[in-house]
C-alpha positions as CSV (number, residue, x, y, z in Angstrom):
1,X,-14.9,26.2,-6.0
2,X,-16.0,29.8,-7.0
3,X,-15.3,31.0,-10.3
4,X,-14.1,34.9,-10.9
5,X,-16.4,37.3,-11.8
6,X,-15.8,39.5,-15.4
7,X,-14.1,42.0,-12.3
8,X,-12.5,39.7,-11.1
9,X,-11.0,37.9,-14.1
10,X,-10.2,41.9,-14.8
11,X,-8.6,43.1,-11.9
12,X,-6.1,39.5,-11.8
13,X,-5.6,40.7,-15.8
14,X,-4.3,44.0,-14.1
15,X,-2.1,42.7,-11.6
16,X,-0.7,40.3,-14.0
17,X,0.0,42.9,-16.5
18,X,1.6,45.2,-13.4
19,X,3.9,42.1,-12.4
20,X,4.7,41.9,-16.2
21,X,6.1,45.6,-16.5
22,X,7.7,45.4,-13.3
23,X,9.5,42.1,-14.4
24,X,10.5,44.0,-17.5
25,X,11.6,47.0,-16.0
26,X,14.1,45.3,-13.5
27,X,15.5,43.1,-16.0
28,X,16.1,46.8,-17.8
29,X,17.5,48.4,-14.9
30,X,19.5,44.8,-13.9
31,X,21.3,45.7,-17.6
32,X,21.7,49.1,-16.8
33,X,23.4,48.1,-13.5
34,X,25.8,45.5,-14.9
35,X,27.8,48.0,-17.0
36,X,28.8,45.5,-19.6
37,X,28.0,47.7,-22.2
38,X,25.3,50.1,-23.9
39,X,23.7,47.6,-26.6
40,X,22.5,45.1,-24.0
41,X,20.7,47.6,-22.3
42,X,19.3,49.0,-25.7
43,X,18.2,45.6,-26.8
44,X,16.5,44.7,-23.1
45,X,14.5,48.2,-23.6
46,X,13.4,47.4,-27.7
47,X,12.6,43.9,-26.7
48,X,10.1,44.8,-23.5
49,X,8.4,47.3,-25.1
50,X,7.4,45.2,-28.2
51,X,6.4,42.3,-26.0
52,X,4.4,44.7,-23.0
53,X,2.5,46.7,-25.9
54,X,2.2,43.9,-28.0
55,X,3.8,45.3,-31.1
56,X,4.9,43.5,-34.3
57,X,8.5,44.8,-34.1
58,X,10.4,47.4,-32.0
59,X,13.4,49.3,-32.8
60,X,15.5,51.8,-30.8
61,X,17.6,55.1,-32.7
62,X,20.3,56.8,-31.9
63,X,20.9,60.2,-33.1
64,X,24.3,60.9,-34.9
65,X,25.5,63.3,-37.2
66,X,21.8,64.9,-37.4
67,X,20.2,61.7,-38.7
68,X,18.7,58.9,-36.8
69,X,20.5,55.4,-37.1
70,X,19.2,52.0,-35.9
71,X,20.6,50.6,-32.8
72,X,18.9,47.8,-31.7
73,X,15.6,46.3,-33.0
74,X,13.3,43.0,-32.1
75,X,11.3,41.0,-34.1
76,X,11.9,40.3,-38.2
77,X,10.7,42.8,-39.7
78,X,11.3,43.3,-43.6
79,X,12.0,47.0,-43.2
80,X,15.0,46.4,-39.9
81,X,17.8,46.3,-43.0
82,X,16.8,49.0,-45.3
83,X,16.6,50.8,-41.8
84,X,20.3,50.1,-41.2
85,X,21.4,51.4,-44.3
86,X,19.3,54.8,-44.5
87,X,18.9,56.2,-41.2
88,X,16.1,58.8,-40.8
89,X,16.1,62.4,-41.1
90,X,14.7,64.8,-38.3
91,X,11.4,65.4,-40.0
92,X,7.4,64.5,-40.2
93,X,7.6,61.8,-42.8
94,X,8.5,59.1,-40.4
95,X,7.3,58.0,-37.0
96,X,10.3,58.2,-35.9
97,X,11.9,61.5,-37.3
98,X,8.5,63.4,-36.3
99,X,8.8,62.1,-32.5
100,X,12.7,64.0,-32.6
101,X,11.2,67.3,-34.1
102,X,8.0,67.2,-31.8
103,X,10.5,66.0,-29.0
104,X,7.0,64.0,-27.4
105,X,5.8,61.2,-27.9
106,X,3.9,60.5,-31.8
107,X,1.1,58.1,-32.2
108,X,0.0,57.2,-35.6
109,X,-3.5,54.8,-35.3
110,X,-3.1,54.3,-39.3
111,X,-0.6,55.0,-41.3
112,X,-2.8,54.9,-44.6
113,X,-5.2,58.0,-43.2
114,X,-1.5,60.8,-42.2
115,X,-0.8,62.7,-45.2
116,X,2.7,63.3,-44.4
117,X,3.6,60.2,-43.6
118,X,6.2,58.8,-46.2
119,X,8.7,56.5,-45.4
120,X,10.1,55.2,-48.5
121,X,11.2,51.5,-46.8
122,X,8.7,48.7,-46.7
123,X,5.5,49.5,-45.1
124,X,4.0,46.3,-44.6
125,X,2.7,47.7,-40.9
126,X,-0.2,50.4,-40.1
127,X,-0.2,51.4,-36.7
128,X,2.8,53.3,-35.5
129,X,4.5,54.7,-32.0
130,X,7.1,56.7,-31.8
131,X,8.7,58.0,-28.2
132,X,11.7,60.3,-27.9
133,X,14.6,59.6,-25.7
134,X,15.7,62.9,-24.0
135,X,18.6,64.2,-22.0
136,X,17.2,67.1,-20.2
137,X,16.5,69.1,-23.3
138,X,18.9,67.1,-25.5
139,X,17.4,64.7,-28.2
140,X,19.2,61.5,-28.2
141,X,17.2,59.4,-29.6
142,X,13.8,57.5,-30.6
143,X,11.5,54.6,-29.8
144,X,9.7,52.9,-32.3
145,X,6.8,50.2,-32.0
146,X,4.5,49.1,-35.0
147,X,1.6,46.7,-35.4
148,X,0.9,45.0,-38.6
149,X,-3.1,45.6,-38.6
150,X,-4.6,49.2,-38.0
151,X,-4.7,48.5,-33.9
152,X,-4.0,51.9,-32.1
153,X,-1.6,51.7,-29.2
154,X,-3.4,52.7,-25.4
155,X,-2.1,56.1,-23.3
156,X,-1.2,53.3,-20.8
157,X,1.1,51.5,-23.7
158,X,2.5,55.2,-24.5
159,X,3.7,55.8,-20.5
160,X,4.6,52.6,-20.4
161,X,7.4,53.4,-23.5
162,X,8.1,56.9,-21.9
163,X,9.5,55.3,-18.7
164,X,11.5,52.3,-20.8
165,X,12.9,56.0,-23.1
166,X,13.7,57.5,-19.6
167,X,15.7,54.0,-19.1
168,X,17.4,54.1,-22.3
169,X,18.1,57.7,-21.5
170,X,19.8,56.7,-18.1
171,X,22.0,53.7,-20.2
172,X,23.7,56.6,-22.8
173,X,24.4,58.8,-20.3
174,X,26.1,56.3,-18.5
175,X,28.0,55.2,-21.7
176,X,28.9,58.0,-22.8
177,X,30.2,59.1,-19.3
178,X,32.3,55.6,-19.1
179,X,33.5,56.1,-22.6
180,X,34.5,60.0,-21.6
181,X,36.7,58.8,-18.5
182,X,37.8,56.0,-20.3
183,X,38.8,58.3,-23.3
184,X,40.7,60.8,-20.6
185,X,42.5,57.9,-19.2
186,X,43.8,57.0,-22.1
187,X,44.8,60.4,-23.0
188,X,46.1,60.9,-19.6
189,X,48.2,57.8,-19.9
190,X,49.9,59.4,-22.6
191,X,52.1,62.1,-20.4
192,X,51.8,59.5,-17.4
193,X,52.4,55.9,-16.5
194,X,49.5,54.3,-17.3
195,X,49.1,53.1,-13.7
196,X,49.4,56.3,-12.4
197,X,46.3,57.3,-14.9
198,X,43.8,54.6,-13.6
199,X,44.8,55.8,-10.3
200,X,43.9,59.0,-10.7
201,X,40.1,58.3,-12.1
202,X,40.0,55.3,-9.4
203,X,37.7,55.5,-6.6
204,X,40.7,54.5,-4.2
205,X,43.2,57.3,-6.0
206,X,43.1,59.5,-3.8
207,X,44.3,57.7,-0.8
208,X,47.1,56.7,-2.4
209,X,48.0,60.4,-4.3
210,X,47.4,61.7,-0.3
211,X,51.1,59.9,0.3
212,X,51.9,56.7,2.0
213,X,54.6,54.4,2.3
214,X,55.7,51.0,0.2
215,X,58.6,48.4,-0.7
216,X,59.8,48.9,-4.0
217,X,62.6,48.8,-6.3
218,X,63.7,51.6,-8.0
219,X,65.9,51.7,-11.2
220,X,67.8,54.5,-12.6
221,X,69.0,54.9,-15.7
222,X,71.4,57.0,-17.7
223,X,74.0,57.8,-20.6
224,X,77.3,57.8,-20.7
225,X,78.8,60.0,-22.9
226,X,75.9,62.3,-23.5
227,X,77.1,65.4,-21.7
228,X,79.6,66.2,-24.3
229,X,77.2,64.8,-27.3
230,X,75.0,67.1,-26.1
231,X,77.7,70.1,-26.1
232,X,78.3,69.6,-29.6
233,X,75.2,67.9,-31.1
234,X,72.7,69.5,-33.5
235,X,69.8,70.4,-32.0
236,X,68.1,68.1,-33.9
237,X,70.7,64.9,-33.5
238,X,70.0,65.9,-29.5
239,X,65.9,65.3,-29.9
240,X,66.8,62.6,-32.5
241,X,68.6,60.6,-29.8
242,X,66.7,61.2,-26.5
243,X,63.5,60.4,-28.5
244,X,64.6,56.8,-29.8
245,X,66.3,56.3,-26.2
246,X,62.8,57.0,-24.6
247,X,61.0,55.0,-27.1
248,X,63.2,52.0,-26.4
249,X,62.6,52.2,-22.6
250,X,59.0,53.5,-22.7
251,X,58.3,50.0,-24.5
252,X,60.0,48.0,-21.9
253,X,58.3,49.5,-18.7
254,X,54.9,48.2,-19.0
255,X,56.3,44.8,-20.2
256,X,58.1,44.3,-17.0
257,X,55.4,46.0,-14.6
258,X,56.8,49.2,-14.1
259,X,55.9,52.8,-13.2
260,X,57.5,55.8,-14.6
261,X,58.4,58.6,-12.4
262,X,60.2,60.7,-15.0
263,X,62.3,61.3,-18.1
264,X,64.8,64.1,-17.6
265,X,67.2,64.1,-20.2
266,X,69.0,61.6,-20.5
267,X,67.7,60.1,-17.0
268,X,65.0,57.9,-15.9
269,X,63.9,56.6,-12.9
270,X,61.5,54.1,-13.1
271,X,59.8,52.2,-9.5
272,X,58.2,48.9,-9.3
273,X,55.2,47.5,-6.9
274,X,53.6,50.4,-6.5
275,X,50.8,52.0,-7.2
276,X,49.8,48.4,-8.7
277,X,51.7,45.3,-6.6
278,X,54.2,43.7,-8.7
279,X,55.3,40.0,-7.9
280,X,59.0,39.7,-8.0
281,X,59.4,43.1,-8.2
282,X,63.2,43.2,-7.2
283,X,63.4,40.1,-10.0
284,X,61.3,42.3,-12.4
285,X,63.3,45.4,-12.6
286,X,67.0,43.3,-13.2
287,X,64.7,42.0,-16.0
288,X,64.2,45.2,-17.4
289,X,67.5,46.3,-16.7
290,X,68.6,43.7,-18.8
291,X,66.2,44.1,-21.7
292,X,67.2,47.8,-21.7
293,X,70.6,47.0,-22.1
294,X,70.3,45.0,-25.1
295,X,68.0,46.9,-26.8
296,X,70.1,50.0,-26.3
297,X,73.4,48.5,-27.2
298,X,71.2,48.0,-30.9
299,X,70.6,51.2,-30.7
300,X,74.1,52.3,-29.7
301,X,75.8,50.2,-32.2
302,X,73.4,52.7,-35.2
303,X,74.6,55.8,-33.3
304,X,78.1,54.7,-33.5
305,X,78.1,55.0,-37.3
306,X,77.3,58.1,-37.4
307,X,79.9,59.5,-34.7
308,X,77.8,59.3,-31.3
309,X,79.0,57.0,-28.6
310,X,76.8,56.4,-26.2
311,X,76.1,53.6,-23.5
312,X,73.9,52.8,-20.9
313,X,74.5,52.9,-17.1
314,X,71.5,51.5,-14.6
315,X,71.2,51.7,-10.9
316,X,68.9,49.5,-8.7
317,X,67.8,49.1,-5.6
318,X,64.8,47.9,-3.6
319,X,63.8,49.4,-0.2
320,X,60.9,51.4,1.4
321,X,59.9,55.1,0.0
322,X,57.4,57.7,0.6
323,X,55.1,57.7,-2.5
324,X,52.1,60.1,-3.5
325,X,51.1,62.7,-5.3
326,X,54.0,65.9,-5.8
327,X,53.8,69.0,-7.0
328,X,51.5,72.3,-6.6
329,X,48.3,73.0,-7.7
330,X,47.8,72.7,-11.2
331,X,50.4,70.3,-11.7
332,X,51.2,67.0,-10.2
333,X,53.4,64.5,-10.9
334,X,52.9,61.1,-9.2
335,X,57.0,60.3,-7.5
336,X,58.8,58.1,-4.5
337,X,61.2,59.9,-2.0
338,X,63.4,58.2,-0.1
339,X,66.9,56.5,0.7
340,X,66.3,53.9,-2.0
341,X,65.3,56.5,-4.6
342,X,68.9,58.3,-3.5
343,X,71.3,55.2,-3.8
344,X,69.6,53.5,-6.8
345,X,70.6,57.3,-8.6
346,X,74.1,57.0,-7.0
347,X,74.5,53.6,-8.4
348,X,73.2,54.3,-11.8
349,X,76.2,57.1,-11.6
350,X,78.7,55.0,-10.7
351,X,77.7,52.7,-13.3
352,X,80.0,52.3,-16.6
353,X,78.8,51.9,-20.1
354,X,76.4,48.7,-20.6
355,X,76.9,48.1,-17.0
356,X,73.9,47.4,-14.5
357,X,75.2,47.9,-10.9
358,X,72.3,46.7,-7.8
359,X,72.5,47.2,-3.8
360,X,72.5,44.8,-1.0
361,X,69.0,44.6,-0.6
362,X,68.2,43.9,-4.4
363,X,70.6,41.3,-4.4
364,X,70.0,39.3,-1.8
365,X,66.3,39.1,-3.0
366,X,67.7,38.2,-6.5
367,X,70.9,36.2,-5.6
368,X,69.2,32.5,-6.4
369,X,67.8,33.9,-9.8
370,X,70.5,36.4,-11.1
371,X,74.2,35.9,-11.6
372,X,75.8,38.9,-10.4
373,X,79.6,39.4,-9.3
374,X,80.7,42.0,-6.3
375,X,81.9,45.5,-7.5
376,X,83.5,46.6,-4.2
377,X,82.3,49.2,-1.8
378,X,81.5,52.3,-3.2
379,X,81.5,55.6,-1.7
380,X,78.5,57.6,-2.5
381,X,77.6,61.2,-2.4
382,X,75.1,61.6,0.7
383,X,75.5,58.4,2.3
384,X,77.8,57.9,5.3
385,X,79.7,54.7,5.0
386,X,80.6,52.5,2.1
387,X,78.0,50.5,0.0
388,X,78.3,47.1,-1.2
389,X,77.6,46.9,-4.5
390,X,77.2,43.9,-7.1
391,X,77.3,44.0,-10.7
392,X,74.4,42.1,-12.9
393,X,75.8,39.7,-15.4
394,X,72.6,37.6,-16.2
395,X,70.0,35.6,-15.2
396,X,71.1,31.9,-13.8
């Protein structure tokens, strides 16, 4: 059997430390890909450098407020604590601080022999790197490896920490831009329905905002009595009511799986199984009918003691509608058009004070689950013949 010459036994030292950085730097960008968060990502970068450059203990920085503040670190190290609890400034005194002023990479063979070296932590370590992690021309944070004895780090140990920094780099960006959307979602959920907001920063969204066409149920929803409150009302007493009226229902949607098309006034319309499917959606929205209409009759009995009388008349009906985005450029609002959208308004007219009136096609999809009585044919504005219609008295 031949035995490996010294350039030998050096060149399979090479490829193995090649297959070791290449190991490391997929299980970084694996991390990066999963998207379960930034501080795996940061820990997989600290950890590979410390074990690739053989260092004593690795820590990654984040810059915040002007300082930098630990974010992850590897290896137990007496200083990782006191690091925690006083983050380092942007200047020469520390590795760290003088690799964010310098904005390149900071290599100190012996921390005993640099005059402006002064951390004032435990220094129980003498060799020190220190790579920054940059956006473009934005600082964002710092790499830090140390060795216990005076061993200088290699050029090949420095480019092998600039490329994990240019990983860590990549991870941020991609936090901060998940954290951005995710922060403009939220924000955009607060004049919207919150399904309409994912579906606007979806990848799908837009096929859906283009228009198409869907089976739902559509509830409508207003007050009787409020035309001549509002005649005579304080302008205050007006916002006073509508605002603890749209609390009360605003609550309710989500619960039951429903989208919000709009508040006007005193009327909303609200549509189920679409944009998100809803099971049961016919089922669902009598259920919110009916949660609405005892949480409002709460809220009517309040207003009655001070001299408003109000009640709550809903509308339902399921059927197919043409949903998408509508509107002009500049501003959009995310609505259904159709037949069903039509009657369930006519119904939710017709309807008296605490009552909930439904269509055909809502109740026979209900009928086995909700008690519900006839309320005669009813003539409707814009619809040609009579329309049976069935009053909701409870669930069976």
């Amino acid at each position: 059997m031949a035995v490996a010459g010294p350039d030998q036994a050096e060149l399979v030292r090479q490829l193995e430390d090649l297959r070791e950085q290449q190991r490391a730097i997929s299980g970084v960008l694996r991390a990066v890909a999963r998207s379960t968060g930034l501080q795996p990502v940061l820990t997989e970068v600290v950890e590979a450098c410390k074990r690739l450059c053989g260092a004593d203990y690795g820590a990654l920085y984040l810059l915040q407020e002007g300082m930098l503040h630990t974010a992850a670190h590897h290896g137990a190290f007496e200083s990782a604590a006191y690091d925690r609890e006083h983050p380092h400034a942007l200047d020469r005194t520390t590795a760290a601080g003088r690799a964010a002023v310098e904005r390149q990479p900071v290599h100190i063979p012996d921390i005993d022999s640099d005059p402006e070296y002064s951390y004032p932590g435990p220094r129980f370590y003498r060799s020190v790197l220190s790579v920054p992690i940059m956006i473009e021309d934005d600082l964002i944070g710092v790499v830090v490896l140390v060795r216990l004895e005076p061993r200088p780090f290699t050029n090949e140990h420095i480019a092998l920490v600039e490329t994990f920094a240019d990983q860590a780099a990549i991870a941020v960006d991609n936090a901060r831009l998940i954290e951005a959307v995710q922060r403009q979602r939220e924000e955009l959920s607060r004049f919207v329905s919150p399904q309409v907001a994912e579906l606007v920063s979806s990848p799908d969204g837009e096929q859906l905002l283009a228009g198409h066409r869907a089976y739902i149920s559509c509830l409508f929803s207003d007050l009787r009595g409020f035309t001549s409150f509002a005649e005579t009302a304080a302008p205050e007493d007006l916002i006073g009511v509508l605002t603890e009226y749209h609390r009360t229902l605003g609550e309710l949607i989500p619960a039951y799986g429903g989208t919000l098309e709009h508040f006007a006034g005193d009327g909303v319309m609200v549509f189920f199984n679409d944009p998100v499917p809803v099971e049961e959606h016919e089922l669902q929205a009598v259920r919110l009918a009916l949660a609405a209409q005892d949480r409002f009759a709460e809220l009517a009995e309040v207003w009655l003691k001070r001299g408003t009388e109000l009640a709550l008349g809903i509308g339902i009906e399921a059927g197919y509608a043409t949903l998408g985005r509508i509107g002009f450029e500049g501003r959009y609002d995310y609505g259904a058009l159709g037949p069903v959208t039509n009657l369930s308004s006519r119904l939710s007219t017709q309807a008296s004070g605490g009552q909930t009136l439904i269509g055909p096609r809502l109740n026979a999809a209900v009928e086995s689950a909700v008690e519900t009585e006839p309320a005669g044919k009813l003539e409707l504005k814009g619809f040609g013949r009579p329309i049976d219609a069935y009053e909701v008295l409870g669930l069976r």
